[in-house]
C-alpha positions in Angstrom: 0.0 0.0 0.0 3.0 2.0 0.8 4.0 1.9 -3.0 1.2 3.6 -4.2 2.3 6.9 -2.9 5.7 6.2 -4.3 6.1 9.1 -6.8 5.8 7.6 -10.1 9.2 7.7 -11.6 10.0 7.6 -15.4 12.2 6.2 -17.2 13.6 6.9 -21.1 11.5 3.9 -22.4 8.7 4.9 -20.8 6.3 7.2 -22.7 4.9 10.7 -21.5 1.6 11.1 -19.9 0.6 13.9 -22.0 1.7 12.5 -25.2 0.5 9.8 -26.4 2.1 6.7 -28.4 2.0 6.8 -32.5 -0.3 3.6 -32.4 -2.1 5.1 -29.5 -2.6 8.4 -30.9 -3.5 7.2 -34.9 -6.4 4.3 -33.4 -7.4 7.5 -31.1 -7.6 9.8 -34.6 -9.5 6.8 -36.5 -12.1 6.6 -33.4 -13.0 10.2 -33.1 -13.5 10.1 -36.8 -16.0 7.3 -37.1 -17.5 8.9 -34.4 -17.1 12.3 -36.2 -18.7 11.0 -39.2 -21.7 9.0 -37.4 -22.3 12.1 -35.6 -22.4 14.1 -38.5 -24.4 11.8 -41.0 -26.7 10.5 -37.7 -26.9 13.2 -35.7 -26.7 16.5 -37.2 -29.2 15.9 -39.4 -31.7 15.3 -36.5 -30.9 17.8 -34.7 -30.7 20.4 -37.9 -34.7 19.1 -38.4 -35.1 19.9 -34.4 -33.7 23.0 -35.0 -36.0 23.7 -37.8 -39.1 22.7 -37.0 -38.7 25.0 -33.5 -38.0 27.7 -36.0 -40.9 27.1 -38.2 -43.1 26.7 -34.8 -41.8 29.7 -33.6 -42.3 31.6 -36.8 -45.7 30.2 -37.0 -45.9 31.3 -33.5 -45.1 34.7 -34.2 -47.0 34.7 -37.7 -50.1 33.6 -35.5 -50.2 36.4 -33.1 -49.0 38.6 -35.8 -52.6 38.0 -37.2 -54.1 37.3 -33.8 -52.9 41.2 -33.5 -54.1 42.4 -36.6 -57.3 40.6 -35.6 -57.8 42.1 -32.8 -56.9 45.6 -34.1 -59.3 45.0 -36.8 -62.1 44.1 -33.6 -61.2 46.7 -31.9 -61.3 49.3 -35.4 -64.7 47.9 -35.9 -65.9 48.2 -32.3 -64.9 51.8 -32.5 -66.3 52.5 -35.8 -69.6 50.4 -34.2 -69.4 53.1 -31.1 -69.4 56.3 -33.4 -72.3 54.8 -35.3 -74.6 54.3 -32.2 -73.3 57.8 -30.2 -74.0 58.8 -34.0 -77.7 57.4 -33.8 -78.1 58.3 -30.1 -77.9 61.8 -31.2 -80.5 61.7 -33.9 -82.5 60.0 -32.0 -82.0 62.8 -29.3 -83.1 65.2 -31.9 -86.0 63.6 -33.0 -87.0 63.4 -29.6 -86.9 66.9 -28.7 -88.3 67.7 -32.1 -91.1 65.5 -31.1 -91.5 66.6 -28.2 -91.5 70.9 -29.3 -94.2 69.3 -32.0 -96.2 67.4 -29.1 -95.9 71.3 -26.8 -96.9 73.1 -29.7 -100.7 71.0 -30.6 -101.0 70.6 -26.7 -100.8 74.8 -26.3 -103.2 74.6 -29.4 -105.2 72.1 -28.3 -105.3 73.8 -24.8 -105.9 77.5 -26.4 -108.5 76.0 -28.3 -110.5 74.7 -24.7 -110.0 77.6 -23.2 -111.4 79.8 -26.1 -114.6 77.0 -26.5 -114.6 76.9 -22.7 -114.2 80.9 -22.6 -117.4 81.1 -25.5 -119.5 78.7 -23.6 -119.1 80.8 -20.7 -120.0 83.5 -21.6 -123.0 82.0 -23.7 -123.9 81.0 -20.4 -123.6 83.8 -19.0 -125.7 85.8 -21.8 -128.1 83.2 -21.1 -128.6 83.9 -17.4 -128.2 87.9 -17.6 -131.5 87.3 -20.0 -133.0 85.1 -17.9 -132.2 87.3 -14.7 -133.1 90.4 -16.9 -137.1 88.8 -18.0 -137.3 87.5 -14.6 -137.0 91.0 -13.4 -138.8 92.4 -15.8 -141.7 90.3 -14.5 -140.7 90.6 -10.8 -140.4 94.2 -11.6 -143.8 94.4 -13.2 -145.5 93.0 -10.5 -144.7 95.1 -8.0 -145.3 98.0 -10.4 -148.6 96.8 -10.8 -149.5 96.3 -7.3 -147.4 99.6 -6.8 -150.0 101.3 -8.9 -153.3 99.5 -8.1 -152.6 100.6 -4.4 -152.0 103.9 -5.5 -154.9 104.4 -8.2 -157.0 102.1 -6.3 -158.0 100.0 -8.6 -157.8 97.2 -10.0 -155.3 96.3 -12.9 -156.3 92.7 -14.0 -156.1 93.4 -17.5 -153.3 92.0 -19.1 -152.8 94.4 -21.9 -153.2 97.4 -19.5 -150.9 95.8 -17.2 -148.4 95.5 -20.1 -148.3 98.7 -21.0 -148.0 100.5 -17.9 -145.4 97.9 -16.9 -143.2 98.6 -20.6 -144.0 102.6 -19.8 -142.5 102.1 -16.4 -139.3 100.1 -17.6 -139.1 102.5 -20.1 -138.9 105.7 -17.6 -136.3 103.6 -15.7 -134.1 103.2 -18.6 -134.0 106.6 -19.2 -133.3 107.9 -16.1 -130.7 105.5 -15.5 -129.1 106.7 -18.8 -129.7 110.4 -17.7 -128.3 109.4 -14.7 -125.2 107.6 -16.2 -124.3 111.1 -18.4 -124.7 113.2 -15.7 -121.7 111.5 -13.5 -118.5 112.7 -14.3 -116.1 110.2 -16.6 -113.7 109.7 -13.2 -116.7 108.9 -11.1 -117.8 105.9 -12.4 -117.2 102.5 -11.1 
């Protein structure tokens, strides 16, 4: 065991460790090149097609989402152009609205100035009605009292209708035109 550690000493005949023998180093040169040459008509080829096809995949790769990109830019063109045509369509549709509406204002004022003038007309075609209503009702109201009025002051008896009439008209008559009389004699700033 001891002789293992003995420093390896060399002699002339022996060889170096770091250069090889002739037959050593020409059967070493043959081996690496059938080895060489297997690995080169084996080998490369395999791994040039390995190569390749992970180029192609990767070009296809990048050719995909090239177009996935232009795809999407093309969505998202389209989606914009989509968005301006609706904003686009919400304003008209805005317009029309309010155009409506001004049109649907405008016939409801009419149609409202039109009830209030029929409303206004039938008012006062009322009211015409009831002033001559009011007016023969005191006409006859009035007449009566004229007529008893004067049959207590004459003393007798006015039962006859056209006598009755007549005095009545005369009476409403001198009523009338004292009113009026009255009416010219106030001053214009007087009246009510």
């Amino acid at each position: 065991m001891l002789t293992a550690f003995v420093p390896f000493v060399q002699t002339a005949e022996e060889h170096s460790l770091l250069i090889p023998s002739l037959p050593d180093l020409l059967w070493g040169g043959l081996a690496f090149a059938v080895v060489l040459v297997a690995f080169i008509w084996k080998i490369v080829p395999r791994m040039n097609a390995a190569l390749d096809a992970r180029t192609d995949a990767i070009a296809g790769g990048l050719k995909k989402a090239e177009e996935a990109q232009a795809g999407a830019q093309q969505a998202l063109e389209q989606y914009n152009a989509q968005l301006a045509e609706a904003r686009a369509e919400a304003g008209r549709i805005r317009d029309q609205a309010r155009e409506d509406a001004k049109k649907i204002r405008a016939e409801l004022v009419e149609q409202a100035q039109s009830d209030a003038a029929r409303i206004v007309t039938n008012a006062q075609a009322q009211i015409e009605a009831e002033r001559s209503a009011a007016l023969t009702s005191l006409h006859t109201e009035v007449g009566s009292l004229a007529l008893g009025l004067a049959s207590s002051v004459i003393g007798e008896s006015l039962n006859d209708d056209k006598r009755s009439a007549a005095i009545v008209d005369r009476f409403l008559a001198d009523l009338e035109t004292v009113d009026a009389a009255a009416a010219q004699a106030r001053p214009a700033g007087a009246r009510r």
